[in-house]
MIZA-281959 format. One line per field, with one value per residue (C-alpha): z, y, x negated; residue number from 0; residue in one letter. Coordinates in Angstrom, 1 decimal. Each point is the difference from the previous one (the first is absolute). Example, Ala and Ser with C-alpha at 12.3 -4.5 7.8 and 13.67 -1.06 7.14 Angstrom:
MIZA-281959
zz <- (7.8,-0.7)
yy <- (-4.5,3.4)
xx <- (-12.3,-1.4)
num <- (0,1)
residuo <- (A,S)
//
This chain:
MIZA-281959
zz <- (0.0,-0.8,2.4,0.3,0.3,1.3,3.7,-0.4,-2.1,2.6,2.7,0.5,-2.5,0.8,-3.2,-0.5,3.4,0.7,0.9,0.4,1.2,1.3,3.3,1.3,3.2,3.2,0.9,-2.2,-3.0,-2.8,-2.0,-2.8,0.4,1.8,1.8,-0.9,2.7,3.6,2.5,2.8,3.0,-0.3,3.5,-1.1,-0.2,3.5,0.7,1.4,-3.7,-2.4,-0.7,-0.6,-2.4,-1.6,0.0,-1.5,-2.7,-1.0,0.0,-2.2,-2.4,0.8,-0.6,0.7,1.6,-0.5,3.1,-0.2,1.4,0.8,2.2,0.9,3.4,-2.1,-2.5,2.1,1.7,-3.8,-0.2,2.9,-1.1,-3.0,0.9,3.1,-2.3,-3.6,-1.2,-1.9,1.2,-1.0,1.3,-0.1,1.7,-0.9,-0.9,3.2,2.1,-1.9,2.9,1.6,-2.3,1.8,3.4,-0.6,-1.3,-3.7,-1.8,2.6,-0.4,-3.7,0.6,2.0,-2.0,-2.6,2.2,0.8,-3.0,-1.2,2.5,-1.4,-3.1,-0.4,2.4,1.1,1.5,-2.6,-0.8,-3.5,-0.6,1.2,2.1,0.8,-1.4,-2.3,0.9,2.3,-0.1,1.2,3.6,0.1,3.6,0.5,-2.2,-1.9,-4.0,0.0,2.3,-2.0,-3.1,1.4,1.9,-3.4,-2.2,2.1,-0.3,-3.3,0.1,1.9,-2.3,-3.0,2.3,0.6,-3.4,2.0,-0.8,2.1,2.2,-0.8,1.4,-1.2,1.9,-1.4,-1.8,-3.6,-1.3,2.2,-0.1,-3.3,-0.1,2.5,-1.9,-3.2,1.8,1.0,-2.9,0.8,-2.7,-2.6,0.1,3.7,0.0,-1.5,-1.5,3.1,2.4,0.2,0.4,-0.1,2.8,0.9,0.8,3.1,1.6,-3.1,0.4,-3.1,-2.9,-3.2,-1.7,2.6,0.0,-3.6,0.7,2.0,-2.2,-3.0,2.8,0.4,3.5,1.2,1.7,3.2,1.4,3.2,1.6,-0.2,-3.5,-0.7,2.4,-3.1,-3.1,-1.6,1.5,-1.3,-3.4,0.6,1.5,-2.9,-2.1,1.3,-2.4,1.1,-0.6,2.5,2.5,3.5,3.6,3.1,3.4,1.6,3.5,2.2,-1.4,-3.7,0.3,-2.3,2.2,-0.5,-0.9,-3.4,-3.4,-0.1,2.1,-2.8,-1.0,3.2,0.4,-2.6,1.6,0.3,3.8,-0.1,-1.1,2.6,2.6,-1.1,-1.0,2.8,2.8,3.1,2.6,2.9,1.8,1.1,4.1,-0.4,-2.1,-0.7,-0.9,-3.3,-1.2,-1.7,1.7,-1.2,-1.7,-1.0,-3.6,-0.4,-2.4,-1.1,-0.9,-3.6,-1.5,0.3,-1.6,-3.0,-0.2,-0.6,-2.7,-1.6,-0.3,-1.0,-2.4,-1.5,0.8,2.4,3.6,-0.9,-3.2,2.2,2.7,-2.6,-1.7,3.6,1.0,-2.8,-0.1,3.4,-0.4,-3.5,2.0,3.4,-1.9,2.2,-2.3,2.2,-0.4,-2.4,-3.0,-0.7,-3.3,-1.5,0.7,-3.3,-2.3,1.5,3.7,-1.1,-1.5,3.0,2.3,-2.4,0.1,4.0,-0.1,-2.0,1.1)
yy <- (0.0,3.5,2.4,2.7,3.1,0.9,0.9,3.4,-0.1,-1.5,2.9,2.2,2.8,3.7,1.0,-3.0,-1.2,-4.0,-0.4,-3.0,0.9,-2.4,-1.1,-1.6,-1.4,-0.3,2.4,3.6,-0.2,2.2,-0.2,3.3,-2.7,-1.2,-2.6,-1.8,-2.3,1.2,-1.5,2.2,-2.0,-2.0,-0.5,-0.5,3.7,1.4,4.1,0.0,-0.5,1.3,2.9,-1.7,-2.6,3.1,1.8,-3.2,-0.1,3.3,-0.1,-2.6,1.8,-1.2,3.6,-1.2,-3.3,-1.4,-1.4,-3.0,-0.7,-4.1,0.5,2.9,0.6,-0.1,2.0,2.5,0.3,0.1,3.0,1.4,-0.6,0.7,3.6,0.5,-0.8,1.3,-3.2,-2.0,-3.1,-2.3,-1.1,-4.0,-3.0,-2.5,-3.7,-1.9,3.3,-0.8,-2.0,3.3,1.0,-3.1,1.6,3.2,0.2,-0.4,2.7,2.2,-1.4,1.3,2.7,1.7,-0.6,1.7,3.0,-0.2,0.1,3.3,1.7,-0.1,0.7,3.1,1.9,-1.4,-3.4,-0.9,-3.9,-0.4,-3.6,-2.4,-3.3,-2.1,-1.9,-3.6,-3.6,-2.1,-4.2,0.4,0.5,-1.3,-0.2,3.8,0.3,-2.7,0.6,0.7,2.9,1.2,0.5,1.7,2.6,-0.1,0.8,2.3,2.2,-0.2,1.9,2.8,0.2,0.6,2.3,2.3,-0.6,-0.8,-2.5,-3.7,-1.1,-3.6,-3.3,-3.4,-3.3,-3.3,1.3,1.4,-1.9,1.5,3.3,0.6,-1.2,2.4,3.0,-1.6,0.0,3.7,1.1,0.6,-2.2,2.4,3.0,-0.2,0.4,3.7,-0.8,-0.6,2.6,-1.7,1.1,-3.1,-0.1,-2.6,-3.4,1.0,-2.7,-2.6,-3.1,-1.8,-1.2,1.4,-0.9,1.6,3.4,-0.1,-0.6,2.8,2.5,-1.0,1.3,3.3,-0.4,0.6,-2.4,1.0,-1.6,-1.1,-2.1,-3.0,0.5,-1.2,-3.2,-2.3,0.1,-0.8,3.2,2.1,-1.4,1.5,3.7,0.2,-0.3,2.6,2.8,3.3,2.3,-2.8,-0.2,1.4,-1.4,0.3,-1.6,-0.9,0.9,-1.1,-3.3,-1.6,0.8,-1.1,-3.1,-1.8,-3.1,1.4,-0.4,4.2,-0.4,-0.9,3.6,2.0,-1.4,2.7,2.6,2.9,0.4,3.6,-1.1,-2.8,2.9,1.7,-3.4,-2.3,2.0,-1.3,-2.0,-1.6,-2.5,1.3,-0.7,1.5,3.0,2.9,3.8,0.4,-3.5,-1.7,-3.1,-3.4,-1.8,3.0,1.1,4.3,2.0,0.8,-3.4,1.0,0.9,-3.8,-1.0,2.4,-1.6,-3.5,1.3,2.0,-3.3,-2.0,2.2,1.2,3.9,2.4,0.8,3.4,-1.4,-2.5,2.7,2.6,-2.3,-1.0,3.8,0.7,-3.4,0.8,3.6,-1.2,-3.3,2.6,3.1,1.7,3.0,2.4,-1.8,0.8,-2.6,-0.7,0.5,-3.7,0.0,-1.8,1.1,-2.9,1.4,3.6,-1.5,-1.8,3.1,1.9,-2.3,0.4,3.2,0.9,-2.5)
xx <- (0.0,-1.3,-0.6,2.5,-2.1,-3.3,-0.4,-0.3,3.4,1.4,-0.5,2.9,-0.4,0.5,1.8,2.2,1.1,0.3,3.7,2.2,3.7,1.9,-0.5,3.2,-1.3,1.8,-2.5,-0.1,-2.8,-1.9,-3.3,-0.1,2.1,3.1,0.5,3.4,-0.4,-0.1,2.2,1.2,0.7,-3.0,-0.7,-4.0,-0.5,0.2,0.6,-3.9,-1.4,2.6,-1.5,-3.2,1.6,1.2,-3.2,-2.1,2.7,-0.4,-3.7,0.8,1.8,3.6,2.0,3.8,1.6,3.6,0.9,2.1,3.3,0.9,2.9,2.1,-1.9,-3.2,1.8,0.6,-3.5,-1.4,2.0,-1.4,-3.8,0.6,1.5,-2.7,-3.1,1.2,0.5,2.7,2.4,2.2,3.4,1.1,0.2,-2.6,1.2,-1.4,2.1,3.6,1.7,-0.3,3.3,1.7,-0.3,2.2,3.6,0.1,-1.6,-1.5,-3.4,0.1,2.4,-2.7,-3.0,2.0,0.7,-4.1,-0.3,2.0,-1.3,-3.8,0.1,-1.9,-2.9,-2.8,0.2,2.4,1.7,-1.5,1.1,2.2,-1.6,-1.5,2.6,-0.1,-0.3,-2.2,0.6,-3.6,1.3,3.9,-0.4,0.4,2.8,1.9,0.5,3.4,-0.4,-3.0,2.0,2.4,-2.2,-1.5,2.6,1.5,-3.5,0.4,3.1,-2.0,-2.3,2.2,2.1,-2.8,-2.0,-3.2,-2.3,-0.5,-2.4,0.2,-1.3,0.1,-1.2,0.3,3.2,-0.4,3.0,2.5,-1.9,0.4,3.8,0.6,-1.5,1.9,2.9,-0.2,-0.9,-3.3,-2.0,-0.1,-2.8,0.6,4.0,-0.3,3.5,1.9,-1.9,-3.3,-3.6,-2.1,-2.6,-2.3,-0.5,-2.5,-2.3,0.2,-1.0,1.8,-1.4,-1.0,3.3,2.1,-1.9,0.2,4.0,0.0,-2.0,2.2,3.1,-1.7,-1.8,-3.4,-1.7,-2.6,-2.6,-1.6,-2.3,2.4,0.5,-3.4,-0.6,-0.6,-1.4,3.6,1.0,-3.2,0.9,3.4,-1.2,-2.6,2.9,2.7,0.1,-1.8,3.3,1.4,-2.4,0.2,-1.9,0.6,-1.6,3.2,-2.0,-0.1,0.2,-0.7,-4.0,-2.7,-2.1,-2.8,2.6,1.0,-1.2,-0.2,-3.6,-2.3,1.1,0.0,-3.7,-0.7,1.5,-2.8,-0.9,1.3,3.5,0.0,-0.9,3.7,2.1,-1.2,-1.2,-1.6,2.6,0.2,2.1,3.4,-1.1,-3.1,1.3,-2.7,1.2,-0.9,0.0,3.1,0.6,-0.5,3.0,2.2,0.0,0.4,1.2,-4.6,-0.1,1.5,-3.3,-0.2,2.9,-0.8,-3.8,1.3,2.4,-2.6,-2.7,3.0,0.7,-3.2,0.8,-1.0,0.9,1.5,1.6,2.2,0.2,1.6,2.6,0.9,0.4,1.9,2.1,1.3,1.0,2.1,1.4,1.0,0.6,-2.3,-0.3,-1.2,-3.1,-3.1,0.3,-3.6,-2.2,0.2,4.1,1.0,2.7,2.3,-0.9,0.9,3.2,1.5,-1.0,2.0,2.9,0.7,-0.2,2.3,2.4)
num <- (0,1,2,3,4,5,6,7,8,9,10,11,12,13,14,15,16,17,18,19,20,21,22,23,24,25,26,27,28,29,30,31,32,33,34,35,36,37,38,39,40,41,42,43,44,45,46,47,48,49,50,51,52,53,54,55,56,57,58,59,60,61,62,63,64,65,66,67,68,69,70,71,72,73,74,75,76,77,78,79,80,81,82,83,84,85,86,87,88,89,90,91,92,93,94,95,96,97,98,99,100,101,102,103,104,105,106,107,108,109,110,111,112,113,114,115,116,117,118,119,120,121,122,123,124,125,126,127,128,129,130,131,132,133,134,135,136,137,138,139,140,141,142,143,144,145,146,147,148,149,150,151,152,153,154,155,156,157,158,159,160,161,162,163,164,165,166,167,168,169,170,171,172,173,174,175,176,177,178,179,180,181,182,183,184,185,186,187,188,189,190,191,192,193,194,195,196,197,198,199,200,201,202,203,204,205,206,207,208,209,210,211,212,213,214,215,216,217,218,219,220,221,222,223,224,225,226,227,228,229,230,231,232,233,234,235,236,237,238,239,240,241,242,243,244,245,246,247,248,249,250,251,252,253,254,255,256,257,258,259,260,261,262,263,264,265,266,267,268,269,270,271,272,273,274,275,276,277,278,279,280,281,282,283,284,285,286,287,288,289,290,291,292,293,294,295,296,297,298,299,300,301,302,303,304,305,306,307,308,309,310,311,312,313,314,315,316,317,318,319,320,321,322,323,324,325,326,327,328,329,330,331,332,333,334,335,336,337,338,339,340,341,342,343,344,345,346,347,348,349,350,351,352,353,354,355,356)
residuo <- (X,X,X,X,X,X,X,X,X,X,X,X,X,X,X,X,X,X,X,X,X,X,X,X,X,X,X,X,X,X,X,X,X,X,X,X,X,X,X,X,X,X,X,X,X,X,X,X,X,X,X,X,X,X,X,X,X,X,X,X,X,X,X,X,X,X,X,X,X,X,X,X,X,X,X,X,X,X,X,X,X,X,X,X,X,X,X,X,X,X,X,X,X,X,X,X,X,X,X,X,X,X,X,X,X,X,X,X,X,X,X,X,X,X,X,X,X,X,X,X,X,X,X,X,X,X,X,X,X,X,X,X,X,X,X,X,X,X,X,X,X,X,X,X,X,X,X,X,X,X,X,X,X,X,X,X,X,X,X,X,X,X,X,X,X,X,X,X,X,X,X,X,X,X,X,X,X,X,X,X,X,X,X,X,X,X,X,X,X,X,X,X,X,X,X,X,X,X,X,X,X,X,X,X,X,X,X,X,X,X,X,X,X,X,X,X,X,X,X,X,X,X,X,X,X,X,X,X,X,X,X,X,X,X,X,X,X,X,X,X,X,X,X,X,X,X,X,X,X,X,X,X,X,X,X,X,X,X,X,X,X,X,X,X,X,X,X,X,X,X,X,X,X,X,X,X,X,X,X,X,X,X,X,X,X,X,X,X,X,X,X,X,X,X,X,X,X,X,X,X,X,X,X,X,X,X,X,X,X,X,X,X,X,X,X,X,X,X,X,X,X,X,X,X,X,X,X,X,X,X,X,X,X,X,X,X,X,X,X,X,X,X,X,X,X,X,X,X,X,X,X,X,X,X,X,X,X)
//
């Protein structure tokens, strides 16, 4: 495999920034990028180091985060981050989370997502897609797949209620996945014809046949460290179009190890990238300030992502972290953001499409 760029092409540069944007975590993300993967009530990121998770993901180049939503308690603390730091969230309830709707009278459980929902959608800290919503047969335990579909489809009415875009996931289930988009309507250039905005299939895992599937629907498709645990699944992220290509880190979970088949390519990693991706940690009991601790994936650890992707595909580092920047902004109509210099025609087209609808 070819190199993707020299070292020195792989250092941040000062007129072209090295952004990724889409960091859904369940922790807030950005990297001249965002994060579309940060999870807010991860429990792994204590009020004594926030700030500096924030301040090692800015130092490494993470600009924005979209925090992510998996239950309407998580939803609503997304909002809160989101709002308190200048971030983005989404509003859902996550597959393994949809026996929660069981536990209230019919309805409510959506009924006030909904309301959640119409009450962020503009200012800062605003809901800019609906999720994490989809289908897990992974983990049937939590939830059971009848009451998976209909959390599921019932999302699916919110997003086509409020044109925004999904935040999908999809575990051991691509059959019913896709029958459930067809059946909404949402199968065809990402449901624009019945309210739709597309979104993206965030965390994959599948095969190359399903993200193909998906693509040909009108999705993205993001990225994270358990997207490339095997070589079947590099095969498949060196294949996802660059005009479809967004990453995340899914902190604090879904980090790159030493277990994968993405290691022969982080063992390349130039020391003064590792210094900003994979900083110096320590074991949670014996917790340092100024150290990330051991075990729990943050938001900086994008640049890593972005590195595998770039030696998969034969590009650089800020070529993978511009399409990422500018995928995002297009797939979250975030146009209050700066569309970078290599934003293709098809990016400038799609940006142009949700904002004038």
């Amino acid at each position: 495999m070819s190199e993707p760029a020299t070292q020195d092409s792989q250092q941040p540069q000062q007129r072209r920034r090295n952004r990724i944007f889409i960091g859904t975590d369940h922790f807030p993300y950005i990297f001249p990028s965002t994060d579309v993967g940060a999870n807010a009530n991860a429990i792994a990121f204590k009020s004594d180091d926030f700030q500096a998770v924030l301040s090692r993901a800015k130092a490494a180049g993470v600009e924005n985060q979209i925090i992510t939503g998996g239950s309407l308690s998580e939803s609503r603390t997304a909002i809160r981050v989101a709002k308190e730091n200048g971030f983005y969230a989404t509003i859902g309830c996550h597959p393994t989370r949809s026996s929660e709707l069981t536990k209230q009278p019919p309805g409510q459980y959506i009924n006030d997502l909904d309301k959640l929902i119409s009450q962020n959608l503009t200012g800062p800290g605003r809901c800019v897609a609906v999720g994490e919503c989809g289908l897990d047969y992974d983990r049937l335990f939590f939830s059971g797949k009848e009451d998976q579909k209909k959390a599921f489809r019932a999302q699916l009415t919110l997003a086509k209620k409020y044109h925004l875009p999904l935040f999908l996931h999809s575990r051991a289930a691509h059959l019913d996945f896709v029958a459930l988009l067809v059946e909404a309507g949402m199968h065809e250039n990402g449901g624009q014809a019945v309210g739709g905005r597309g979104g993206v299939a965030h965390s994959f895992t599948g095969t190359i046949e399903e993200m193909e599937e998906l693509v040909a629907m009108g999705y993205y498709i993001s990225v994270n460290g358990c997207s490339m645990k095997t070589t079947e699944q590099l095969d498949m992220v060196k294949r996802i179009p660059l005009d479809r290509l967004l990453l995340e880190t899914d902190a604090p979970w879904c980090s790159l190890t030493g277990g994968h088949a993405s290691k022969e390519h982080l063992t390349l990693l130039p020391s003064h990238l590792r210094k900003l991706y994979q900083p110096l940690s320590t074991q949670p009991d014996r917790w340092e300030e100024g150290k990330a601790v051991k075990g729990r994936n943050e938001p900086c650890a994008i640049g890593l992502v972005a590195f595998v992707v770039a030696r998969l595909k034969g590009i650089s580092l800020n070529e993978v972290a511009e399409h990422a920047w500018n995928n995002t902004i297009a797939c979250f109509a975030l146009n209050e953001l700066e569309i970078g210099e290599g934003t293709s025609t098809a990016t400038q087209s799609t940006a142009a499409q949700t904002t004038a609808s």
